[in-house]
C-alpha positions in Angstrom: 90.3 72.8 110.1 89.4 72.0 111.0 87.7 72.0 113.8 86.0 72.0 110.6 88.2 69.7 108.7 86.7 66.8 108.1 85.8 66.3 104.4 87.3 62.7 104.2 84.3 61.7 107.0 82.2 62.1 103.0 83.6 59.1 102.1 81.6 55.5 103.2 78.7 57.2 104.1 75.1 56.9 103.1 73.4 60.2 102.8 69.8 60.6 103.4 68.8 64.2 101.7 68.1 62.7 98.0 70.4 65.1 95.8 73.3 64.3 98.6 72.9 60.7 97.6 74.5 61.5 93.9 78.0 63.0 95.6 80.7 61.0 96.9 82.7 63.6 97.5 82.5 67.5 98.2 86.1 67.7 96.5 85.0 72.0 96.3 84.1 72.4 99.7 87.7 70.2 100.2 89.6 73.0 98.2 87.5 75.9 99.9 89.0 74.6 103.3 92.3 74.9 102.4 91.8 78.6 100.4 90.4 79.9 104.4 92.8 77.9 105.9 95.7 80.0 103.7 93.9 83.0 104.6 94.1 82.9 108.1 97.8 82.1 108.4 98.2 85.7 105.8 96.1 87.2 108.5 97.9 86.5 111.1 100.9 87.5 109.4 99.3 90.9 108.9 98.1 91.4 111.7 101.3 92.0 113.4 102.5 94.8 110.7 98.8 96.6 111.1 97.0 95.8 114.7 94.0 97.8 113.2 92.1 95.5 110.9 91.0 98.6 109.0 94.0 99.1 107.8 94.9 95.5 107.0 94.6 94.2 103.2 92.9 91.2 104.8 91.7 91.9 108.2 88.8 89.8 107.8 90.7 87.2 106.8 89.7 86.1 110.9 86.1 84.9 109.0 87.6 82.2 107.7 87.0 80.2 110.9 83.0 81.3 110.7 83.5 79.5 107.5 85.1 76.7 108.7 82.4 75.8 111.4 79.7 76.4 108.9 81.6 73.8 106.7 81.9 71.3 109.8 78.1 71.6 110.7 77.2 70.4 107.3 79.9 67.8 106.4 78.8 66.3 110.5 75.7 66.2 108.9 76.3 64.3 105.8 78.9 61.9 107.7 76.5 60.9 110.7 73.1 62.1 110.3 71.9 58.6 109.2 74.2 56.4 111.4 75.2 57.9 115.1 71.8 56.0 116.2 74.0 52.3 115.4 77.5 53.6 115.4 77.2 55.1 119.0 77.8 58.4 120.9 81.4 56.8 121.7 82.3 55.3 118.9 81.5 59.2 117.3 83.5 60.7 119.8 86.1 58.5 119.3 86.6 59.3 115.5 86.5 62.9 116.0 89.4 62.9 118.7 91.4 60.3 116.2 91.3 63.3 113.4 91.0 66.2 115.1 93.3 65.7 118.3 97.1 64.6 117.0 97.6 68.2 115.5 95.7 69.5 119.0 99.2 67.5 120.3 101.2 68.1 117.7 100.8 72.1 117.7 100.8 72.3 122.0 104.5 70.7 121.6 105.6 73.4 118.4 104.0 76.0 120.7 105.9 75.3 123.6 109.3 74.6 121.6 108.7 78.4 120.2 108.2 79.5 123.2 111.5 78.2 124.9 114.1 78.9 122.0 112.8 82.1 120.5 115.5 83.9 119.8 113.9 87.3 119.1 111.9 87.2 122.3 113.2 88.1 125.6 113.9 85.2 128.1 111.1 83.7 129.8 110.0 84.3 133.2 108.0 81.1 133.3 108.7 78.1 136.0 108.9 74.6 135.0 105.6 74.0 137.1 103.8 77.1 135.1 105.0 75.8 132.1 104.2 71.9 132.5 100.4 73.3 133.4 100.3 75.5 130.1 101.4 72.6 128.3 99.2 70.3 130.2 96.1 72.4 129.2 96.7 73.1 125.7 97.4 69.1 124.8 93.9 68.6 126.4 92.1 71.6 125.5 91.6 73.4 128.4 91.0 77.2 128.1 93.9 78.4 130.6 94.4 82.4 129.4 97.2 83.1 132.1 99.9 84.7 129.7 100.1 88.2 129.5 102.7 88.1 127.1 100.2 86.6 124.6 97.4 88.6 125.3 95.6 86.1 127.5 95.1 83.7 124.8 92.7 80.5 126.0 95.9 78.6 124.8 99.0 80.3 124.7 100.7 78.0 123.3 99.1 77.6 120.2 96.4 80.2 120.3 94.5 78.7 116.9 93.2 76.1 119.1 90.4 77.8 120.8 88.6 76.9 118.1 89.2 73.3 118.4 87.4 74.0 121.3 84.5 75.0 120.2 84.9 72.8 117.4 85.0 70.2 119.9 81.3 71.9 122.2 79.4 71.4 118.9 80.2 68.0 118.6 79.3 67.0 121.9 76.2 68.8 121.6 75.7 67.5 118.2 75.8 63.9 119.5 73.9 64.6 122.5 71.1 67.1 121.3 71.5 68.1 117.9 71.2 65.0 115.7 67.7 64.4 117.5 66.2 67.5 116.6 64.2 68.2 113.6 64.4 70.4 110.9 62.0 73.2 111.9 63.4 73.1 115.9 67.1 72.7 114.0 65.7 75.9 112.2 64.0 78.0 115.4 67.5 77.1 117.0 69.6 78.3 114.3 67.9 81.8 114.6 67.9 82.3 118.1 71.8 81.7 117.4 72.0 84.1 114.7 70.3 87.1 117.1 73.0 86.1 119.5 75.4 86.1 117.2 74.4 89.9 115.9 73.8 91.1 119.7 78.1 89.9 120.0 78.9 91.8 117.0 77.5 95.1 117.7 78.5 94.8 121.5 82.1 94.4 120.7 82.2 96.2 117.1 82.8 92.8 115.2 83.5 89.2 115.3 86.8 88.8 116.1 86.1 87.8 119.6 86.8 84.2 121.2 90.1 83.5 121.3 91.3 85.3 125.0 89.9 85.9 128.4 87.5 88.9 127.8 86.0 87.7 124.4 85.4 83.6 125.8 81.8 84.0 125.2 82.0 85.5 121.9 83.2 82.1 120.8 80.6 80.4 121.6 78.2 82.7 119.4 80.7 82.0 116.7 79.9 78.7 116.5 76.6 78.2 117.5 75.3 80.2 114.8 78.0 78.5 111.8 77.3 75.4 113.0 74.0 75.2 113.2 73.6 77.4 110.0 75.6 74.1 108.0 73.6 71.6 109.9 70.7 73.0 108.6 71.8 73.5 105.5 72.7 69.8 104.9 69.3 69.2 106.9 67.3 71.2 104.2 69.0 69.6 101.0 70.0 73.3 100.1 72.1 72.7 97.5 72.7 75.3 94.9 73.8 73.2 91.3 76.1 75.9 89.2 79.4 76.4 87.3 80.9 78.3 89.4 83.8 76.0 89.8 86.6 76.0 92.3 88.2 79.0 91.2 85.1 81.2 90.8 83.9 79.8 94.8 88.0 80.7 95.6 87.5 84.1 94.7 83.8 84.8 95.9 85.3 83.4 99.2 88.9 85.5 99.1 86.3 88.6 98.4 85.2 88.0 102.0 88.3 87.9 103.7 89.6 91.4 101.2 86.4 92.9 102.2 87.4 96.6 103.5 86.9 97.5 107.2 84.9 100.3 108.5 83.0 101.5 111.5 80.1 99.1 110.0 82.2 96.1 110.3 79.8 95.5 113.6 76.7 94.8 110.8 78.8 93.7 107.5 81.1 90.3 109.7 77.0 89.5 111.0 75.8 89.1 107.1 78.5 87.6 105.6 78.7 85.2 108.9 74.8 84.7 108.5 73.9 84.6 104.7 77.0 85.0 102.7 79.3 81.9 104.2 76.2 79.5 104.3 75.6 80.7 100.2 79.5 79.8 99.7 78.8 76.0 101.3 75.4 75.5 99.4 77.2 76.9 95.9 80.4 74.5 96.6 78.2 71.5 97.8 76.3 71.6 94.3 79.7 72.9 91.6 80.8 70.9 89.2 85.2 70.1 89.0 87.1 69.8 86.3 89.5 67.2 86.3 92.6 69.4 86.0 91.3 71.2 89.6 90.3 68.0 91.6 93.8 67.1 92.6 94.5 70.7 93.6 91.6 70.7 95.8 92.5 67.6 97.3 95.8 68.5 98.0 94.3 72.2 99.5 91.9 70.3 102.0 94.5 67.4 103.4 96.8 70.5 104.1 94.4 72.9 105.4 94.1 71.2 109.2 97.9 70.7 109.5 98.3 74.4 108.0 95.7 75.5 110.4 97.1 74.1 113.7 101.0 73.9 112.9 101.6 77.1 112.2 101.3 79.9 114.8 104.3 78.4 116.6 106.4 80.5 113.9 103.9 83.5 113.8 105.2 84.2 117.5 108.7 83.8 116.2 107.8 86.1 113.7 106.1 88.3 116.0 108.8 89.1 118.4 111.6 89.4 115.2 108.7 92.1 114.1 108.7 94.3 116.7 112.7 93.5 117.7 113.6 94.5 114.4 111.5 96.6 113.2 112.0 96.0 109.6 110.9 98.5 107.1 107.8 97.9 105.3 109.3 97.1 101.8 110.9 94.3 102.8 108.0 92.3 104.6 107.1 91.0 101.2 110.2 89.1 100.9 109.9 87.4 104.5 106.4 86.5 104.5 106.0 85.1 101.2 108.8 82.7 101.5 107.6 81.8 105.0 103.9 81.6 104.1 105.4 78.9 101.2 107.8 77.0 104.1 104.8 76.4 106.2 102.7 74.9 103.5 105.2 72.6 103.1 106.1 72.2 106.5 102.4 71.3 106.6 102.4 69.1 104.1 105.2 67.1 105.8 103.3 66.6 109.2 100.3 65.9 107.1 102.5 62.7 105.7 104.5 61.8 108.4 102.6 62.4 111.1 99.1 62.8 111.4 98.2 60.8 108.9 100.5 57.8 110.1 98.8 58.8 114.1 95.7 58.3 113.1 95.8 55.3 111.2 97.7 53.5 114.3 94.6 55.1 116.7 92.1 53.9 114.1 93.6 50.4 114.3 94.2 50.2 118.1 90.4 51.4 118.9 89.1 49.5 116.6 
């Protein structure tokens, strides 16, 4: 979120594409975050009742992060394009750790408490030095894919938060590179990223690569190619002014994420990744909100971050109940439904009482 989460850096700023001048606020793009963010954590529920994404009602609901770093190029546009020249490359990287790097804390410690007092999973064969190191790397975003046991994740301990990561490598190249190039080398760039990005997805059969050991690099084309594409986007003042609303965007972006698998999904991830998602932000940039939805939206993308990064802690629980228990089929509904609900609101909660709270003390103190 996240990673691509960052649609409060719209407020204060001054824009300098012309028909982004008439927008405070991408409140649409806000409630979008939150619908992927939703998405994923159904997902990854799922995914542990059918490990083929063929078979899974949402098994590209994985997309959503493609989406999320598309949304993070442009909204890094809007917030700094015009003023990372006076504010500083510092003072940037300081506000992105500030919002992005609590819930980075926050999730390592959930991760680790899972991991210790599971009581579905069998008892763990880690020492305390193995287990201070693990802990050590996720709080500072260090890949470190040592647990078998989680399938080599880059951070077993909260495994959403290789994307932080990444999240993290655009930034820095933003702030170095990116925000000094134009618009027709921003645009070369972004192609060369999207051939990379195909070349992945055909090699490996789709793009659910960059989360473990063996798919690192696949990560990387993730991002390079979203991120770019939503730089350029904001770069190009392509903003597509419709009706669509929030809930018509909600759905055309759900319809992703539902989209059935096949042996094509190599070729169908690569053009909704390239053209589809980048449509979605250009449509959501230029919607108009009713008043009855702008509170919902705001409300889905202050959540979606905290959603994003608190909750795989309890899909491990889950996890390990799964395939301890084995329960039947019918009554999954009834589990993940309520649980899907607690963790909003468990979300909501952090949200509140801590991040928000963190990062206004940070913003004070390095200020």
């Amino acid at each position: 979120m996240a990673v691509h989460f960052d649609a409060k850096l719209m407020n204060d700023v001054k824009p300098s594409a012309s028909l982004v001048k008439t927008k405070q606020h991408f409140d649409i793009l806000d409630g979008l975050r939150g619908v992927a963010a939703l998405a994923v954590v159904i997902f990854h529920f799922m995914e542990w009742v059918f490990t083929d994404i063929n078979q899974n009602i949402i098994g590209h609901g994985f997309l959503a992060v493609d989406f999320f770093f598309c949304l993070s190029g442009f909204v890094i546009g809007y917030a700094y394009d015009d003023r990372l020249g006076k504010l500083g490359m510092w003072a940037f990287f300081k506000a992105r750790l500030i919002r992005l790097h609590p819930l980075v804390v926050l999730g390592s410690v959930l991760g680790l408490v899972a991991l210790l007092f599971d009581p579905f999973a069998a008892p763990i064969t880690y020492d305390f030095g193995r287990l201070a190191l693990l802990f050590a790397c996720s709080v500072f975003l260090i890949p470190f894919p040592v647990m078998p046991d989680r399938a080599f994740n880059l951070f077993g301990l909260n495994a959403p938060s290789w994307s932080l990561f990444y999240e993290y490598v655009a930034n820095i190249f933003y702030a170095i590179i990116l925000h000094r190039f134009s618009r027709r080398a921003l645009g070369g760039l972004t192609m060369l990223a999207a051939v990379a990005l195909c070349v992945v997805s055909y090699q490996a059969g789709n793009l659910l690569g960059g989360w473990s050991k063996d798919t690192f690099l696949d990560g990387g084309a993730r991002v390079a190619y979203s991120f770019l594409a939503g730089l350029f986007l904001f770069r190009s003042n392509w903003i597509i002014k419709n009706r669509l609303g929030f809930g018509g965007l909600a759905i055309l972006l759900l319809l992703a994420f539902l989209m059935p698998g096949s042996k094509y999904n190599w070729l169908t991830e690569a053009l909704v990744v390239i053209f589809y998602f980048p449509l979605l932000v250009a449509l959501g940039a230029g919607s108009t909100l009713s008043g009855q939805w702008k509170k919902v939206c705001q409300f889905s993308g202050n959540i979606s971050y905290p959603l994003y990064m608190t909750h795989y802690a309890f899909l491990w629980v889950y996890g390990n109940y799964f395939t301890t228990k084995k329960p039947p089929l019918s009554d999954l509904p009834y589990i993940i439904v309520p649980a899907v609900i607690v963790l909003v609101i468990f979300a909501y909660v952090v949200m509140k009482f801590y991040d928000i709270p963190v990062r206004r003390y940070l913003s004070k103190k390095w200020r």
